[in-house]
C-alpha positions as CSV (number, residue, x, y, z in Angstrom):
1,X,0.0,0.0,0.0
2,X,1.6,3.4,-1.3
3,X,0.8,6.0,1.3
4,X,0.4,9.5,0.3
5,X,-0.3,12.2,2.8
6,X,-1.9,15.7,1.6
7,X,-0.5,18.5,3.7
8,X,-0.4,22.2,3.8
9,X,0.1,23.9,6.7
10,X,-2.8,26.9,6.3
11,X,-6.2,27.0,5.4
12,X,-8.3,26.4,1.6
13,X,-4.6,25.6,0.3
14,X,-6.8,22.7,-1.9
15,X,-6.3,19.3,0.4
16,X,-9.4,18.2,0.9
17,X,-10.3,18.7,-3.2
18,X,-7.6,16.7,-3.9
19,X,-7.9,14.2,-1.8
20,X,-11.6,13.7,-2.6
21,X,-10.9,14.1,-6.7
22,X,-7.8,11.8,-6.6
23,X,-9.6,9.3,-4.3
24,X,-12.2,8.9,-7.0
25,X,-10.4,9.1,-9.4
26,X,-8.0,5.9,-7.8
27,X,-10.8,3.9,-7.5
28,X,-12.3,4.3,-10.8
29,X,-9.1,3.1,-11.9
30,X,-10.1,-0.3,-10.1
31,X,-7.7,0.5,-6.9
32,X,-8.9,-0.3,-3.7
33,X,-8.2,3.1,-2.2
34,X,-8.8,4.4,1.2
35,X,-9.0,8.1,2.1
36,X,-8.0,9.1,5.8
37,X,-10.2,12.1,6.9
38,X,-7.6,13.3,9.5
39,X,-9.2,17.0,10.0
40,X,-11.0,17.3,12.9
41,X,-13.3,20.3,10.3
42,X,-14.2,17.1,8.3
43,X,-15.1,18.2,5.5
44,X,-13.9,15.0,3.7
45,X,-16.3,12.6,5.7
46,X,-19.1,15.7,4.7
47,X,-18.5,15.5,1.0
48,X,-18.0,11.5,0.4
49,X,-21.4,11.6,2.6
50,X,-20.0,9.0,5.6
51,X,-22.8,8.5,8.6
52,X,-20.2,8.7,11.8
53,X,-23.5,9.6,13.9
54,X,-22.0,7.6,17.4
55,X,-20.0,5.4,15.3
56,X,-16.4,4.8,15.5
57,X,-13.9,7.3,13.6
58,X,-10.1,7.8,13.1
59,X,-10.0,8.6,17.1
60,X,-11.2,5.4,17.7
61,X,-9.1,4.0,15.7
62,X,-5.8,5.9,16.7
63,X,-6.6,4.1,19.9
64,X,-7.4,1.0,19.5
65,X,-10.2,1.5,21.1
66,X,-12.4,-0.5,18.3
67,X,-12.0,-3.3,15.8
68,X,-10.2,-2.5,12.8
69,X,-12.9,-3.0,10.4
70,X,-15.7,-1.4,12.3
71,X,-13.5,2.3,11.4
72,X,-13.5,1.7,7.7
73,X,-16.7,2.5,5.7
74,X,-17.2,1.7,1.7
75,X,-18.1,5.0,0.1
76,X,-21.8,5.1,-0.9
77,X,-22.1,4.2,-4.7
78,X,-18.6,4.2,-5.0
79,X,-16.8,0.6,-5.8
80,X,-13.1,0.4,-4.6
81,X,-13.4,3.2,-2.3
82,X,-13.4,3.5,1.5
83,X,-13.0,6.3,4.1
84,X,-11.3,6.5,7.7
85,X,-14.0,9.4,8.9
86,X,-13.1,12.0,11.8
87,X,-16.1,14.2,13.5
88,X,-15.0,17.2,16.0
89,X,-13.9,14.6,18.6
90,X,-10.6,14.3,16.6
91,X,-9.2,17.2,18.3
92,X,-8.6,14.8,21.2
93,X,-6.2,12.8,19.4
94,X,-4.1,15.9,19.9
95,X,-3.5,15.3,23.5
96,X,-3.7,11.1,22.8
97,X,-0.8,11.6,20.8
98,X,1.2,13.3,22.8
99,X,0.6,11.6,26.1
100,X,1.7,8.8,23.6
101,X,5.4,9.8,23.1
102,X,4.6,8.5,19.8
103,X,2.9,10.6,17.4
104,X,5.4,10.6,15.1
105,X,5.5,6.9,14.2
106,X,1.9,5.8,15.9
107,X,-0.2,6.3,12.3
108,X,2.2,4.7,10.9
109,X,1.7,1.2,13.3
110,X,-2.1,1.6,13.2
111,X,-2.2,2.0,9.1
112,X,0.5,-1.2,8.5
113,X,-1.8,-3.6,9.0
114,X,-3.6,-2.7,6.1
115,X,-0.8,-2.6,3.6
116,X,-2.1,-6.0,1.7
117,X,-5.8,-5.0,2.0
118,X,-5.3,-1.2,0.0
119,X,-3.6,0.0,-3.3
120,X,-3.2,3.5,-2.2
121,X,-4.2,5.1,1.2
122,X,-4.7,9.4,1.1
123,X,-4.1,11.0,4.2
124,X,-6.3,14.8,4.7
125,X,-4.3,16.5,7.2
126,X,-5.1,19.4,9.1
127,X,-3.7,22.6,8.2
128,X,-1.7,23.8,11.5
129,X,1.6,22.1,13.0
130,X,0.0,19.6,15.6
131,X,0.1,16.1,16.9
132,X,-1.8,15.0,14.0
133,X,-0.1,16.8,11.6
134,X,3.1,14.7,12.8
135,X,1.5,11.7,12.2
136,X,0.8,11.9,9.0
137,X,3.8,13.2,8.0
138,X,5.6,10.2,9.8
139,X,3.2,7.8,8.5
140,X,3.8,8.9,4.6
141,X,5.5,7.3,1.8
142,X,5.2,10.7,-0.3
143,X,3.6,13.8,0.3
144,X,1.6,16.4,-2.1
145,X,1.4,19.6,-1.1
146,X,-1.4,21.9,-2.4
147,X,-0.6,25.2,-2.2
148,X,-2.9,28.5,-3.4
149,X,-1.3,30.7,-6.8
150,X,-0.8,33.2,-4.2
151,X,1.1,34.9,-1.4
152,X,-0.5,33.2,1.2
153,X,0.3,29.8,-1.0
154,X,3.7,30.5,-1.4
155,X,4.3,30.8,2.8
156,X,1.7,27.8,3.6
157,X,4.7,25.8,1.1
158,X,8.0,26.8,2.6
159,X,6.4,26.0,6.4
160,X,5.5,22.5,5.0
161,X,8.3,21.7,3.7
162,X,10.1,23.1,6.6
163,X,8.0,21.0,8.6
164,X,8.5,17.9,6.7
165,X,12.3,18.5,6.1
166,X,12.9,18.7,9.9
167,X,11.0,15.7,10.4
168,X,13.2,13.8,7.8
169,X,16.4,15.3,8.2
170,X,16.9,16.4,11.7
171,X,14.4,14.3,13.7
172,X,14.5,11.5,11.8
173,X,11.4,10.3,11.6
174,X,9.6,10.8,8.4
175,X,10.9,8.4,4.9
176,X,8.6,10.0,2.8
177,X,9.5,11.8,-0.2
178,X,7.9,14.8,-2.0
179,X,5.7,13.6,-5.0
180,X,5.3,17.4,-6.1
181,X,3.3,20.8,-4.7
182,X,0.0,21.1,-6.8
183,X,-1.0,25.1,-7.3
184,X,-4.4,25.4,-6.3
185,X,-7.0,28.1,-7.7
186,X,-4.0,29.1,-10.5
187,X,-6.1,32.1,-11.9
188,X,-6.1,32.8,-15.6
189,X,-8.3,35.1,-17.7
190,X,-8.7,34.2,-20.8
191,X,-5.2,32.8,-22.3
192,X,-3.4,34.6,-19.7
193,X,-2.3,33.8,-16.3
194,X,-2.7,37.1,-12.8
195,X,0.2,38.2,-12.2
196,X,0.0,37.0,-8.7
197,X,-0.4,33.8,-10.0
198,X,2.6,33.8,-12.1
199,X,4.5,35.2,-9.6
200,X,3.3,32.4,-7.1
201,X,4.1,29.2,-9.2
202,X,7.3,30.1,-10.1
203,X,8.6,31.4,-6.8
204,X,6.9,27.7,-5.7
205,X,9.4,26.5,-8.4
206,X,12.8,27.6,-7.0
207,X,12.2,26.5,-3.7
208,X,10.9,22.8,-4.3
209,X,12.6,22.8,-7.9
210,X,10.7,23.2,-10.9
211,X,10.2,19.5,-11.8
212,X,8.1,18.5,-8.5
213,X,5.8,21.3,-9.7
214,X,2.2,19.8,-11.4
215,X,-0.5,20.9,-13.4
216,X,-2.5,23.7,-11.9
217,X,-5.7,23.1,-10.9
218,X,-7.3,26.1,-12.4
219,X,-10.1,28.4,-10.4
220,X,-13.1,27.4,-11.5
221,X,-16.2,27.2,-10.0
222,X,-16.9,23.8,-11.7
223,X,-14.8,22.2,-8.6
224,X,-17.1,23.5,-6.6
225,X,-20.2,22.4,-8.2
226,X,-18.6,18.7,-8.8
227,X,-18.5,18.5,-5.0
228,X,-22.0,19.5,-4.1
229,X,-23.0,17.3,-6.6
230,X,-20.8,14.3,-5.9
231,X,-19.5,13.6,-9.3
232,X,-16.3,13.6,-11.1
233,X,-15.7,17.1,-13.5
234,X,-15.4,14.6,-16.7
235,X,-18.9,13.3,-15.8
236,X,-20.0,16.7,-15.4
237,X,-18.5,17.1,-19.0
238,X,-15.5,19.2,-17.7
239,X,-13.0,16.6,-18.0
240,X,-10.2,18.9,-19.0
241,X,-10.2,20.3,-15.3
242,X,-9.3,16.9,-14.5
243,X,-5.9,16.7,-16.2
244,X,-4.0,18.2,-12.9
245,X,-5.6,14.9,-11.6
246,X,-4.7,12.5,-14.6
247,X,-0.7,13.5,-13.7
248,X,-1.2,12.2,-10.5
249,X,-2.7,9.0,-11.0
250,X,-0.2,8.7,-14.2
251,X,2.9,9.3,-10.9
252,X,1.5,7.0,-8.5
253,X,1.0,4.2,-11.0
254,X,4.8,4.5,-11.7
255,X,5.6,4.3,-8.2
256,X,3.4,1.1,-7.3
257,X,4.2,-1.0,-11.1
């Protein structure tokens, strides 16, 4: 099972949409894929539509505290894919994890058993430095790291790679590599890109190096509208909005063949 966490260390960088869109995307591919809703906003859970009403969630399952299989749940109408919920109670895994000693590795140990059963596990983190965010990081193969065609992008990407360079380098407890940073609402008008935008991506460029950097996805409200409606953009008919998602399936089937 190729891990691949999803982090970005501020706020509407683009995680969740990825991780929802390449989820699907993995499973219509005939992967079994499971997506990790490690947010305590859950909007993940929200948008695949998982009922966690008093049942068990990635807290639960953090800590044991519950069978393995009764914190996995097949997506609704959607073959080969399955979800890890969280609900506002995942804030407590916060403290868990660091009363553990652990949080760095403890993921990790809780996901390995399921390394025969998955293709490709996606990780949601939240988007703040925490116990959780630690986790995921240490519990990674690879990481993607959305990041907004803006100012605000630009810093959210140099404080997770920061992050996940200290991990690696200094603390030594993070393997995972960087698959690449996907630019998130890359505005164009017309044939030409914003300035801002221009001036995001390639400053994004020189400090990860210009070959981990991937199609944009584009701002459109079409993203949007795919997730309230619960359907992929090329069923919608707006499959070229997709193609920022076709390079990443296209990389992690070279890494797993």
């Amino acid at each position: 099972m190729l891990t691949l966490a999803i982090v970005s260390l501020s706020g509407g960088q683009g995680k969740t949409t990825c991780a929802l869109f390449l989820g699907k995307r993995l499973a219509k591919e005939g992967w079994p894929t499971l997506v990790v809703d490690a947010d305590p906003q859950h909007n993940l859970t929200t948008y695949l539509e998982a009922k966690v009403d008093q049942q068990p969630t990635l807290l639960e399952f953090l800590k044991k505290a519950v069978e393995l299989s009764e914190a996995i749940y097949p997506v609704d109408g959607k073959d080969n894919l399955y979800i890890i919920p969280s609900d506002d109670a995942l804030d407590a895994a916060n403290e868990y994890l660091a009363s553990s000693g652990a949080a760095a590795i403890l993921l990790k140990r809780r996901l390995e058993v399921l390394k025969d059963t998955f293709k490709v596990c996606l990780i949601d983190a939240p988007p703040q430095r925490s116990q959780i965010c630690l986790s995921i990081v240490g519990a990674a193969d690879y990481l993607l790291i959305p990041a907004e065609a803006t100012v605000k992008g630009y810093g959210s990407l140099v404080r997770s790679i920061d992050l996940w360079k200290s991990m690696r380098d200094e603390l030594k407890v993070s393997e995972a590599e960087l698959l690449g940073v996907l630019p998130f609402r890359d505005r164009w008008i017309g044939l030409t890109q914003s300035k801002e935008s221009q001036l995001s991506v390639t400053a994004m460029g020189e400090e990860v190096g210009r070959e981990f950097i991937l199609p944009s996805i584009r701002e459109s409200e079409r993203y949007k509208q795919a997730i309230n409606q619960g359907k992929l953009l090329s069923e919608m008919g707006f499959g070229d909005l997709e193609y920022p998602f076709d390079v990443l399936v296209d990389l992690i089937k070279g890494l797993i063949n």
